[in-house]
Jmol script that loads the backbone (N, CA, C; Angstrom):
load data "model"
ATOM      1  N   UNK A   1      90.300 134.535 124.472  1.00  0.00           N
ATOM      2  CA  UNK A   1      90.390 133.082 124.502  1.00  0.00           C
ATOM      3  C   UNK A   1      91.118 132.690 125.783  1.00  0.00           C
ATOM      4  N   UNK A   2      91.077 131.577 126.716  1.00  0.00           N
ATOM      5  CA  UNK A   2      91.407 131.088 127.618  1.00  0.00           C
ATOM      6  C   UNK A   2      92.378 130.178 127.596  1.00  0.00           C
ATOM      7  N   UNK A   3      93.392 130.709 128.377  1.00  0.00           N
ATOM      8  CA  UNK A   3      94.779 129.711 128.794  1.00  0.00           C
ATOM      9  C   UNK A   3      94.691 128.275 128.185  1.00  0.00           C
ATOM     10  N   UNK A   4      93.782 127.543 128.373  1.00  0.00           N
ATOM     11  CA  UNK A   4      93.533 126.512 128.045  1.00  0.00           C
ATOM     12  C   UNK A   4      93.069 126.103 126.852  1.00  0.00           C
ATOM     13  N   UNK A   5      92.418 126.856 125.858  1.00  0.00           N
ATOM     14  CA  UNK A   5      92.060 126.745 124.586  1.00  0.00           C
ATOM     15  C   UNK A   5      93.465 126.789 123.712  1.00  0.00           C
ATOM     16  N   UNK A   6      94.423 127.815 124.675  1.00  0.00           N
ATOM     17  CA  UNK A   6      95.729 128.346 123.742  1.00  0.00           C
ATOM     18  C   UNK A   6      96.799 127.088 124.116  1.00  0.00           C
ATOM     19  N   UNK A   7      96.593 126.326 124.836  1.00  0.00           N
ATOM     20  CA  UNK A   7      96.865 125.268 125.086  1.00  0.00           C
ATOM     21  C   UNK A   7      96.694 124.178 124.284  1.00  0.00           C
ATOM     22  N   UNK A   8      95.378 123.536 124.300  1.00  0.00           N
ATOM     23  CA  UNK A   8      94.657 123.266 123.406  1.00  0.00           C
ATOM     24  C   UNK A   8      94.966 123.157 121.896  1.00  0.00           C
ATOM     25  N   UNK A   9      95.303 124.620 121.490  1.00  0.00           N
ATOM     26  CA  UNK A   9      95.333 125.018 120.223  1.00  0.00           C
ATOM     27  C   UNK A   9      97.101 124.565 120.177  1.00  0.00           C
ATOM     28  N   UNK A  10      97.604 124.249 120.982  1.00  0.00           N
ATOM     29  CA  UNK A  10      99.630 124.378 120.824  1.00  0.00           C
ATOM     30  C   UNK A  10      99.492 122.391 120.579  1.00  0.00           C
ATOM     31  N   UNK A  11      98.209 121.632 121.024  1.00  0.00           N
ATOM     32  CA  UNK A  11      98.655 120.462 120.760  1.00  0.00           C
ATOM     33  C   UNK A  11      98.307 120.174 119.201  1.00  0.00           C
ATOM     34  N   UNK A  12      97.739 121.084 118.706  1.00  0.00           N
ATOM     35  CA  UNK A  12      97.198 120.441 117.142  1.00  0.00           C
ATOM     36  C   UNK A  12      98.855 120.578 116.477  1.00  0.00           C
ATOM     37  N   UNK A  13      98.163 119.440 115.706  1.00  0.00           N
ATOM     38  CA  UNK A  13      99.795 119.194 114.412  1.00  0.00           C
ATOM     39  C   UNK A  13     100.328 120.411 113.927  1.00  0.00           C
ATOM     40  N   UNK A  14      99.704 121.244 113.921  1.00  0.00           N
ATOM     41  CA  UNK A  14     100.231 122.373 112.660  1.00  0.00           C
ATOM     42  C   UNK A  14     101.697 122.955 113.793  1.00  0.00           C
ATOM     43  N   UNK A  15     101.640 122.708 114.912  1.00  0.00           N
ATOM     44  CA  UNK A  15     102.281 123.446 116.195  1.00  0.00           C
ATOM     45  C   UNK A  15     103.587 122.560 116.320  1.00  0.00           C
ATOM     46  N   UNK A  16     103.499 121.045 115.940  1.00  0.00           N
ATOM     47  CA  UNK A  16     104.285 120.264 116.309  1.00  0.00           C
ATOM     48  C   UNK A  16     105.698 120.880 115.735  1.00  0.00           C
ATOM     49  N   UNK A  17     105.681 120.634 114.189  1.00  0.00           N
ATOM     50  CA  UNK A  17     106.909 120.913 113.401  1.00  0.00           C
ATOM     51  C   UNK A  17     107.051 122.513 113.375  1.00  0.00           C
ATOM     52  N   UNK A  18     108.346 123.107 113.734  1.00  0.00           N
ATOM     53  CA  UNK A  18     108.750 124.507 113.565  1.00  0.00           C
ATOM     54  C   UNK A  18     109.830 124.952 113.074  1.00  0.00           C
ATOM     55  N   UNK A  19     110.163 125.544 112.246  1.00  0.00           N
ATOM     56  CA  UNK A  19     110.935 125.888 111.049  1.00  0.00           C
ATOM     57  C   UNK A  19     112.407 126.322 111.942  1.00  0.00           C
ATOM     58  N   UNK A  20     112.182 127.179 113.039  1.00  0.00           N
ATOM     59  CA  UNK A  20     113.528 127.793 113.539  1.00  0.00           C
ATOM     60  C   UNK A  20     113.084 126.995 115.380  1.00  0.00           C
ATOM     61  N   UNK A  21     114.523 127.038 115.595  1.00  0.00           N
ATOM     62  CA  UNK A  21     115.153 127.054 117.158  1.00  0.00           C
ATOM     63  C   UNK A  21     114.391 128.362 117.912  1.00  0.00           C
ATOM     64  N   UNK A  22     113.925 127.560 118.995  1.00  0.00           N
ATOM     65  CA  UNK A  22     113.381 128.818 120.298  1.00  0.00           C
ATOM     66  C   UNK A  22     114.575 129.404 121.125  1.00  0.00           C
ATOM     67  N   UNK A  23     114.175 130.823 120.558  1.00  0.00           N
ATOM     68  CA  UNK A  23     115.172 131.790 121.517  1.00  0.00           C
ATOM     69  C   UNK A  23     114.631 132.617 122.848  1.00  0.00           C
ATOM     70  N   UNK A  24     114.766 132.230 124.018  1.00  0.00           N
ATOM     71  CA  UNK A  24     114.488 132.714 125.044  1.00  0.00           C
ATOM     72  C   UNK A  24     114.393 134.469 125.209  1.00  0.00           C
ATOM     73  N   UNK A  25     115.493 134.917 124.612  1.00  0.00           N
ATOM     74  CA  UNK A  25     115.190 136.109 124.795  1.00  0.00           C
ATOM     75  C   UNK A  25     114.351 136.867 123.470  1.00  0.00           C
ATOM     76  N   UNK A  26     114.339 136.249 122.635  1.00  0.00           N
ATOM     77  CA  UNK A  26     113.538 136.980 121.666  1.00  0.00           C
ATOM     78  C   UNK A  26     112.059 136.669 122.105  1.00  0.00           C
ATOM     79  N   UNK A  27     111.851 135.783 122.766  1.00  0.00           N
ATOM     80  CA  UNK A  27     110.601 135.673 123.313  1.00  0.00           C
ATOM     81  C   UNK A  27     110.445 136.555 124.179  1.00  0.00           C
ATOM     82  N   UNK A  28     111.195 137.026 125.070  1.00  0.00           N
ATOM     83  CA  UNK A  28     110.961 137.896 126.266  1.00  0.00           C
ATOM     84  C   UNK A  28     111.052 139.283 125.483  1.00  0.00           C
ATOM     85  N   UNK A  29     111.574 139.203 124.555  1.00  0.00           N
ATOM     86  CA  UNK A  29     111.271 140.920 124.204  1.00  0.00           C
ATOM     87  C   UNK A  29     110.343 141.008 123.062  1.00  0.00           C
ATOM     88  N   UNK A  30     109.689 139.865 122.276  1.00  0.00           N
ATOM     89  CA  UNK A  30     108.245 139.972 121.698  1.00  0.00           C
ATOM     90  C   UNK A  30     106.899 139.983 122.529  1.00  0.00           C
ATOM     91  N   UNK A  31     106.892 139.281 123.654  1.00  0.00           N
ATOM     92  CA  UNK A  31     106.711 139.467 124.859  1.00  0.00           C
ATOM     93  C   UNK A  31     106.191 141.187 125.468  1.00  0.00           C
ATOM     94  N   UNK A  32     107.213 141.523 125.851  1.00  0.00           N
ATOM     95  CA  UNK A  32     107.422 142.866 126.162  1.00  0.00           C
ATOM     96  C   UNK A  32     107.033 143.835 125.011  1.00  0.00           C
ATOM     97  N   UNK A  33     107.120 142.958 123.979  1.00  0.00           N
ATOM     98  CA  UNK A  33     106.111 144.379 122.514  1.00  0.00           C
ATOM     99  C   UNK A  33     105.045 143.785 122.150  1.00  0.00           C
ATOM    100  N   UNK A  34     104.199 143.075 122.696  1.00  0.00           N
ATOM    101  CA  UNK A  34     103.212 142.718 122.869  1.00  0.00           C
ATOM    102  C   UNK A  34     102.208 143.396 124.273  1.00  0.00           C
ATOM    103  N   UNK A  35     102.613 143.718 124.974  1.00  0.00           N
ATOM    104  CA  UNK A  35     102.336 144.213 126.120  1.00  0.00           C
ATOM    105  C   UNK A  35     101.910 145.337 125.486  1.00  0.00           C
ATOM    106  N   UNK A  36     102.886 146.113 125.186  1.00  0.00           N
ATOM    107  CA  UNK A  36     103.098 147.738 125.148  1.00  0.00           C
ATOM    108  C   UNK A  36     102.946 148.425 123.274  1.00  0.00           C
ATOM    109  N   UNK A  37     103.136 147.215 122.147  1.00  0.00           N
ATOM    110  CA  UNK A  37     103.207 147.788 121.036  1.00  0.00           C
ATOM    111  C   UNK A  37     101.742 147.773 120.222  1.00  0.00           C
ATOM    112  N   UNK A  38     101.271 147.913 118.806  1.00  0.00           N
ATOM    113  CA  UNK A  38     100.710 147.268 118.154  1.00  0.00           C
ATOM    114  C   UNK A  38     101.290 146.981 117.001  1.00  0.00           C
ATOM    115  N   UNK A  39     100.729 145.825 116.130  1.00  0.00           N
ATOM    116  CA  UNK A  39     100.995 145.447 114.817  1.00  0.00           C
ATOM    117  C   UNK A  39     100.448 146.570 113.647  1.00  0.00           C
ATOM    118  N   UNK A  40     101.194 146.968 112.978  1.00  0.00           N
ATOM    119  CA  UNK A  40     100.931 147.645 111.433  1.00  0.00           C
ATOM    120  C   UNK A  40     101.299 146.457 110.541  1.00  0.00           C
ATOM    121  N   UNK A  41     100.473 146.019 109.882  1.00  0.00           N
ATOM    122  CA  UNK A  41     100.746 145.172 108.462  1.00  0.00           C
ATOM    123  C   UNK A  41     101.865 145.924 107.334  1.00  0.00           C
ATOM    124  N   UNK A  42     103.019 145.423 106.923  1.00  0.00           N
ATOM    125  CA  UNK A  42     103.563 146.304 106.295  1.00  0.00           C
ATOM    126  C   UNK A  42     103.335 145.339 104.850  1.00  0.00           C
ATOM    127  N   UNK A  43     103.206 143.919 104.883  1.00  0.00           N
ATOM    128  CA  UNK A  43     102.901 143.616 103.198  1.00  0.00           C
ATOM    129  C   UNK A  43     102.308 142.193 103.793  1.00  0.00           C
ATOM    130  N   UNK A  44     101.812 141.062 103.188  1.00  0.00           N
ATOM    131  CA  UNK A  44     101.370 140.021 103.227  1.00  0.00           C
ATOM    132  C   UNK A  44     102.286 139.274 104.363  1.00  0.00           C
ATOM    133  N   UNK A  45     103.345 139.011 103.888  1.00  0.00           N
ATOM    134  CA  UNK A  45     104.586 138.555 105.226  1.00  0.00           C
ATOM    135  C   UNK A  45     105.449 139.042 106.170  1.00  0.00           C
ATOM    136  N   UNK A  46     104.831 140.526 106.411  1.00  0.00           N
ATOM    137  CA  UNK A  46     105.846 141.317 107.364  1.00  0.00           C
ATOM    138  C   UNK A  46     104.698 141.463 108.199  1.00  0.00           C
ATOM    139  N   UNK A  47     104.935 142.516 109.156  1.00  0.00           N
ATOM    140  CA  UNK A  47     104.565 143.294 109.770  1.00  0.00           C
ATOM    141  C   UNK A  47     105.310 144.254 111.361  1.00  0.00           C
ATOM    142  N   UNK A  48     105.151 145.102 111.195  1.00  0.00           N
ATOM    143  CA  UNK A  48     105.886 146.269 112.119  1.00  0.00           C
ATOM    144  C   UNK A  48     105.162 146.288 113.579  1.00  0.00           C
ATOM    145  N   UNK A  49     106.103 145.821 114.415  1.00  0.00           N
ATOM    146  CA  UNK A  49     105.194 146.132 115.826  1.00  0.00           C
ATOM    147  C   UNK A  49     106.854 146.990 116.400  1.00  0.00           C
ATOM    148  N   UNK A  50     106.188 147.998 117.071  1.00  0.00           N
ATOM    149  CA  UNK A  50     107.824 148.608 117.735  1.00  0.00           C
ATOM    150  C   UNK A  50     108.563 149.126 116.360  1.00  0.00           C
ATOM    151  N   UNK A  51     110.003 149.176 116.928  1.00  0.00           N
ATOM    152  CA  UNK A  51     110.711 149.849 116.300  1.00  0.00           C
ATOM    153  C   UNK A  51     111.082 148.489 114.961  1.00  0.00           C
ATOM    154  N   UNK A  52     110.951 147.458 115.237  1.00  0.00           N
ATOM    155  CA  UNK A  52     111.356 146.656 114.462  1.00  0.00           C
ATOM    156  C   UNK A  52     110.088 145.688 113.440  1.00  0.00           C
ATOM    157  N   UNK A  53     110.421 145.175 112.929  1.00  0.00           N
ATOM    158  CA  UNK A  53     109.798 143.835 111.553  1.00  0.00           C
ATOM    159  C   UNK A  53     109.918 142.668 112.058  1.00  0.00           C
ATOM    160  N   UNK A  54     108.643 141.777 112.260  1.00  0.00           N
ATOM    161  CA  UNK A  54     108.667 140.157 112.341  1.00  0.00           C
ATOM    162  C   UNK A  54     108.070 139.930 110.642  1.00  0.00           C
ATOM    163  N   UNK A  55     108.650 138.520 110.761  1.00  0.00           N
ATOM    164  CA  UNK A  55     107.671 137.834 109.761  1.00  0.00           C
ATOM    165  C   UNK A  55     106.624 137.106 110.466  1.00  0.00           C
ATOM    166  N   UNK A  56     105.454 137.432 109.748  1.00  0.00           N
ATOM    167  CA  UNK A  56     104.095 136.887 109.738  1.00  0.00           C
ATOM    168  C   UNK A  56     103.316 136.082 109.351  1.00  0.00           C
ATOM    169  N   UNK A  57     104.138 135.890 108.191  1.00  0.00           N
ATOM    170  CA  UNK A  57     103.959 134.100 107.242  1.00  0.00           C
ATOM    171  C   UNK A  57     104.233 133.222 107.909  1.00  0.00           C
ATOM    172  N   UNK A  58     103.673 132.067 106.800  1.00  0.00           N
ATOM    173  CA  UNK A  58     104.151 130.320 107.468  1.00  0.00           C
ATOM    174  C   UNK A  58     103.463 129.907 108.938  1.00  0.00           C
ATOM    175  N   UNK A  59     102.314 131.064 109.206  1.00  0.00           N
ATOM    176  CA  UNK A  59     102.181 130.657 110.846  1.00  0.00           C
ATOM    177  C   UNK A  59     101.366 129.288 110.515  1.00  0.00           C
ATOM    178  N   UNK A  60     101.959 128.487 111.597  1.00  0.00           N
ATOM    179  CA  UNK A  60     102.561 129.044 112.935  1.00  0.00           C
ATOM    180  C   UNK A  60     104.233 128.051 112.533  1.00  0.00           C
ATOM    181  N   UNK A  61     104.351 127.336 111.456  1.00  0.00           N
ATOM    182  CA  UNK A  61     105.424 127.037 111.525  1.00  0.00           C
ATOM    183  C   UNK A  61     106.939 128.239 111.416  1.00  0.00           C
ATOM    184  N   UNK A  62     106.818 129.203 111.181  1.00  0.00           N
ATOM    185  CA  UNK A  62     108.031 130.062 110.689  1.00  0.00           C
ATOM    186  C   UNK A  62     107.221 131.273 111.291  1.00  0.00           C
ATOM    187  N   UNK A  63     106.603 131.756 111.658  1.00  0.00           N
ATOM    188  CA  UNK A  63     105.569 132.887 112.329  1.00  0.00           C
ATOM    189  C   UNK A  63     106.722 133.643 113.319  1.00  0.00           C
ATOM    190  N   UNK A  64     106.202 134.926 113.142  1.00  0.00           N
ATOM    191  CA  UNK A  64     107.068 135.860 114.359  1.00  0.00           C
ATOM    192  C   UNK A  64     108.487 136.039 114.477  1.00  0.00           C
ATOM    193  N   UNK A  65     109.415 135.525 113.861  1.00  0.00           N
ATOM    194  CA  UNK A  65     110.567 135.748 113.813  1.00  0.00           C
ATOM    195  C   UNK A  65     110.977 136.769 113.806  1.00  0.00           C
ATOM    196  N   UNK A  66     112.003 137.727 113.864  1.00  0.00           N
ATOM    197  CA  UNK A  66     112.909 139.122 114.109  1.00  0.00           C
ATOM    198  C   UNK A  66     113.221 138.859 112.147  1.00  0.00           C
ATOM    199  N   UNK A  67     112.779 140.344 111.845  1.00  0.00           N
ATOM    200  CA  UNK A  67     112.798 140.232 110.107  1.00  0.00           C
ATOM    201  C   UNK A  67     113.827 141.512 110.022  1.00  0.00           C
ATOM    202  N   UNK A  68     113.833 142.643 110.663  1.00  0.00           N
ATOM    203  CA  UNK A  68     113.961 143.804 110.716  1.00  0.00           C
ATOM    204  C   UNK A  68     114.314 144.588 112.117  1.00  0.00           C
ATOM    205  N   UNK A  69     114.982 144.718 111.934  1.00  0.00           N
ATOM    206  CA  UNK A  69     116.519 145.834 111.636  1.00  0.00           C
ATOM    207  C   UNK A  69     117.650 144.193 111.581  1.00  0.00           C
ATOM    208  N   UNK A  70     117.758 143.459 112.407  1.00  0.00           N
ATOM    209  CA  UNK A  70     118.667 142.154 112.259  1.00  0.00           C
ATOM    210  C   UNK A  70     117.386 140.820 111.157  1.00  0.00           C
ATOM    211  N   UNK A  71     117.578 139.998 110.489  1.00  0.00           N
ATOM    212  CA  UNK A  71     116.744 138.597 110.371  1.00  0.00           C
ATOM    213  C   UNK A  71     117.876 137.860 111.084  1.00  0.00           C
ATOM    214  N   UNK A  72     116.668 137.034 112.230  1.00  0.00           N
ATOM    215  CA  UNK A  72     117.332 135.636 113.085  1.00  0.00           C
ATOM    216  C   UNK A  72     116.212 135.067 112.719  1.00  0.00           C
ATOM    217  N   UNK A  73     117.320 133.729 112.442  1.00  0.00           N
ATOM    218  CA  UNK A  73     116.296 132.593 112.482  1.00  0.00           C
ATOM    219  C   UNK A  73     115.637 131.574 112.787  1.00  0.00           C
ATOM    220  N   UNK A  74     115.225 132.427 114.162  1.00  0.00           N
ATOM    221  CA  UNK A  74     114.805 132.453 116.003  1.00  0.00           C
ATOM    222  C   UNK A  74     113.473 132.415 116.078  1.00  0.00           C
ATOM    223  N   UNK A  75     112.735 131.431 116.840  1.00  0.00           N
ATOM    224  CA  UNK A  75     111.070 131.844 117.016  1.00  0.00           C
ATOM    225  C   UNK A  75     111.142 132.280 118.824  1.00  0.00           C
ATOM    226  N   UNK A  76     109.989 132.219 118.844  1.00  0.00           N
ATOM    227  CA  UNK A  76     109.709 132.630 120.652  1.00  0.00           C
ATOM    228  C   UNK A  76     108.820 131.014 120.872  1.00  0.00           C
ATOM    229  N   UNK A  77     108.129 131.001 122.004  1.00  0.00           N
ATOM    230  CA  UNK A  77     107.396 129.595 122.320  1.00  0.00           C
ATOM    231  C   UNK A  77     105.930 129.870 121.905  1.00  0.00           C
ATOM    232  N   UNK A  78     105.479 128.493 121.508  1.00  0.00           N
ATOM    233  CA  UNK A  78     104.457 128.646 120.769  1.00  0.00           C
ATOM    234  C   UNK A  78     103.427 129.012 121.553  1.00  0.00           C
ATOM    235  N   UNK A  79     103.306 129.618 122.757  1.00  0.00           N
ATOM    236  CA  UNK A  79     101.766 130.420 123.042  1.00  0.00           C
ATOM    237  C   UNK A  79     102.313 131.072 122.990  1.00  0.00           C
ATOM    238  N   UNK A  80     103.289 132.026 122.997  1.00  0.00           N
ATOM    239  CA  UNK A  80     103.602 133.670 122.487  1.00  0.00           C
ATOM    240  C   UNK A  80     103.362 133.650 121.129  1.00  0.00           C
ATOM    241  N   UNK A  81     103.579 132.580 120.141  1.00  0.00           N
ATOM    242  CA  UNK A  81     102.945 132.876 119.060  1.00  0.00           C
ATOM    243  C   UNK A  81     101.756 132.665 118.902  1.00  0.00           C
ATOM    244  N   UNK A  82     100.907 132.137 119.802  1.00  0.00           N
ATOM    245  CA  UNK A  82      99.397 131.928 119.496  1.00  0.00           C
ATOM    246  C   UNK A  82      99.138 133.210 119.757  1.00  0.00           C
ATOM    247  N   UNK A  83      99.813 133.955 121.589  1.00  0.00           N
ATOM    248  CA  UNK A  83      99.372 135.163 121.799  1.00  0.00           C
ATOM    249  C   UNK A  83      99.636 136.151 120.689  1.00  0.00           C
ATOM    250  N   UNK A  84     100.672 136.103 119.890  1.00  0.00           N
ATOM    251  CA  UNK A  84     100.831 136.900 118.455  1.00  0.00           C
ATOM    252  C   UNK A  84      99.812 137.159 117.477  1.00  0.00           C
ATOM    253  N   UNK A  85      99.837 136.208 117.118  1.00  0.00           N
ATOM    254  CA  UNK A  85      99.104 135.880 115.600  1.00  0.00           C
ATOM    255  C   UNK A  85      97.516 136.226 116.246  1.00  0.00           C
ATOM    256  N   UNK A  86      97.006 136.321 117.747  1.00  0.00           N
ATOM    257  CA  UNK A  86      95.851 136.845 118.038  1.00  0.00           C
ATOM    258  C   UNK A  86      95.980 138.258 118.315  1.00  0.00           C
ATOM    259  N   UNK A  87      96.631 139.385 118.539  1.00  0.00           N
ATOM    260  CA  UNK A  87      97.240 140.248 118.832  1.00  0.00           C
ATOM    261  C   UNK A  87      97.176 140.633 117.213  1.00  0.00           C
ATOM    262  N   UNK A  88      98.008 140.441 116.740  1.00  0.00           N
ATOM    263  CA  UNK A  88      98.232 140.547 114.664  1.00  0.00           C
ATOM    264  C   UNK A  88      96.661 140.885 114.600  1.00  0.00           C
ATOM    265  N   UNK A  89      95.725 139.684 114.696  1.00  0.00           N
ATOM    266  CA  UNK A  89      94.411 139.856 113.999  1.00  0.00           C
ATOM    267  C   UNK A  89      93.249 141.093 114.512  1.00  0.00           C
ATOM    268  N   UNK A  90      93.650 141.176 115.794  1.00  0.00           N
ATOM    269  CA  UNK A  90      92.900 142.045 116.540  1.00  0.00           C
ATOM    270  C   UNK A  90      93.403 143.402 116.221  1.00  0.00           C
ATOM    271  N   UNK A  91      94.800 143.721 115.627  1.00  0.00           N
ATOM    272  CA  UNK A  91      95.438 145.238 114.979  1.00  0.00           C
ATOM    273  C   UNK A  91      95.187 145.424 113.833  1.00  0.00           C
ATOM    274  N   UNK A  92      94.956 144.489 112.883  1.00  0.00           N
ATOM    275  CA  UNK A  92      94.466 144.206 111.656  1.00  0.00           C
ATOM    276  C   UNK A  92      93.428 144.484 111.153  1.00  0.00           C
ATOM    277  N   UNK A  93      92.600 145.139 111.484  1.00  0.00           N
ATOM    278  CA  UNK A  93      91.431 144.055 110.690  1.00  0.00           C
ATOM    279  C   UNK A  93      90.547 143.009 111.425  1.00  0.00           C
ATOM    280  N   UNK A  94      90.595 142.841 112.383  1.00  0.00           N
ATOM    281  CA  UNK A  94      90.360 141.427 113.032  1.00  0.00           C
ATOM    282  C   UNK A  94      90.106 139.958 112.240  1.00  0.00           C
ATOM    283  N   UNK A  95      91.363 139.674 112.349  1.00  0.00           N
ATOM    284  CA  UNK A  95      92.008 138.550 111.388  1.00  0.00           C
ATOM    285  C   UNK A  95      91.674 138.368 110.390  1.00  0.00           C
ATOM    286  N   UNK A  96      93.100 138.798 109.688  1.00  0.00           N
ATOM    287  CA  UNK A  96      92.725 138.455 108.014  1.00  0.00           C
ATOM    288  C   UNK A  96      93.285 137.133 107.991  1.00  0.00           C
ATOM    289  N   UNK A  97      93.036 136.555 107.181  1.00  0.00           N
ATOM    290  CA  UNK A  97      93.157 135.118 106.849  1.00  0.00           C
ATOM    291  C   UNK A  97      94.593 135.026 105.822  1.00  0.00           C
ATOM    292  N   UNK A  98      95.734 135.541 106.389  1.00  0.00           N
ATOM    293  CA  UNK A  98      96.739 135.619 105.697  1.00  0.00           C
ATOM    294  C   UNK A  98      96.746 134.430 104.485  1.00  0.00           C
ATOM    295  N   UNK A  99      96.648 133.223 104.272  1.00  0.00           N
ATOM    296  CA  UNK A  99      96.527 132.160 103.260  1.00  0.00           C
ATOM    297  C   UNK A  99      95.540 132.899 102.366  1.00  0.00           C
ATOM    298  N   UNK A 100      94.368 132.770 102.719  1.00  0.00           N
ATOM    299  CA  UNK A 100      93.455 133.666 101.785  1.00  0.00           C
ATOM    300  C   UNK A 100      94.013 134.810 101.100  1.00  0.00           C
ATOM    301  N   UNK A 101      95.051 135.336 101.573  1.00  0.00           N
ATOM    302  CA  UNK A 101      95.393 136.869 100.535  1.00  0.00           C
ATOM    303  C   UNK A 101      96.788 136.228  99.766  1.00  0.00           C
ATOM    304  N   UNK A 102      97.243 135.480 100.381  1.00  0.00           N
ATOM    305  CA  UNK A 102      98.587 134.608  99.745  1.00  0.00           C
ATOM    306  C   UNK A 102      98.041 134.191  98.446  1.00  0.00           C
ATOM    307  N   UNK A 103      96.984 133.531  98.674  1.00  0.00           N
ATOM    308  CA  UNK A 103      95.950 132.944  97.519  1.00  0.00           C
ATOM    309  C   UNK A 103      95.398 133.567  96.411  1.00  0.00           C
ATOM    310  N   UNK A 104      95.376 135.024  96.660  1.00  0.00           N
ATOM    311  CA  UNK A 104      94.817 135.836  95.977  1.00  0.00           C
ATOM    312  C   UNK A 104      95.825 136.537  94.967  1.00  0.00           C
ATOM    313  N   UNK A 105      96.818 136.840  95.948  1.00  0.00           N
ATOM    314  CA  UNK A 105      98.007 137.548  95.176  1.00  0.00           C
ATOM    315  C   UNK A 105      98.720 136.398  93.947  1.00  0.00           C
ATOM    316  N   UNK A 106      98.542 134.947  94.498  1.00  0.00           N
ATOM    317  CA  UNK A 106      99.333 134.338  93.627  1.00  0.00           C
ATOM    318  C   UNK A 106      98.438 133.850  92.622  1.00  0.00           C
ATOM    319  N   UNK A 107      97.372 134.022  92.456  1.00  0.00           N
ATOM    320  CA  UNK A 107      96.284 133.376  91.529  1.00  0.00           C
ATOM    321  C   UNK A 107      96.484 134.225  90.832  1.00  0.00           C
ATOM    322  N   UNK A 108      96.690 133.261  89.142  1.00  0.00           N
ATOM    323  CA  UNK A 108      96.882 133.300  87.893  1.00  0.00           C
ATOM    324  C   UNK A 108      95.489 134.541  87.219  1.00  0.00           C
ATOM    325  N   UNK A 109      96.548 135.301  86.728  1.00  0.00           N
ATOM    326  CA  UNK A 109      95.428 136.256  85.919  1.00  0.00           C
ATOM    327  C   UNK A 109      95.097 135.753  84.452  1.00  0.00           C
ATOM    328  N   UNK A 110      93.906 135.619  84.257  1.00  0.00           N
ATOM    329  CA  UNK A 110      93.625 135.471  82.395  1.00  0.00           C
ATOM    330  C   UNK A 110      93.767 136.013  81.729  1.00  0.00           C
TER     331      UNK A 110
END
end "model"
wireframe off; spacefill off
backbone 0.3
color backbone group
């Protein structure tokens, strides 16, 4: 996808409101494990890139945060999380529809 679509995609509403404060350096070192790591899914709202755990839920409002070995409750800027959550889908599976399995797990058994 192109600079400008991810652009694009940072003006829709869902981007506006964000759950945590932007931390400069946690961006520069999700950043830097983005470059060099991949994502392992470890349950519906985690996932393992590197030595450490983000959360993966709530995207893009609460998305990517430091879960593991410290939780801060720190995001990076929202095209590092667009570049994320595309990165996530492409290690995955090529994108699972995290809501869709949220949906699944919480739907009522008969």
């Amino acid at each position: 996808m192109s600079k400008f679509k991810d652009f694009l995609r940072m003006c829709l509403p869902d981007y506006w409101l964000q759950s945590n404060p932007y931390n400069k350096d946690w961006d520069a070192l999700l950043n830097r494990l983005l470059d060099t790591e991949d994502f392992v899914l470890k349950d519906i709202y985690t996932a393992r890139i590197g030595g450490g755990v983000v959360w993966i839920s709530n995207h893009p409002y609460a998305s990517f945060s430091p879960y593991y070995p410290v939780r801060m409750d720190v995001r990076p800027k929202r095209i590092t999380m667009v570049r994320a959550k595309r990165k996530l889908d492409a290690d995955t599976n090529s994108g699972i529809n995290m809501k869709a399995v949220e949906r699944a797990f919480n739907r009522k058994r008969i």
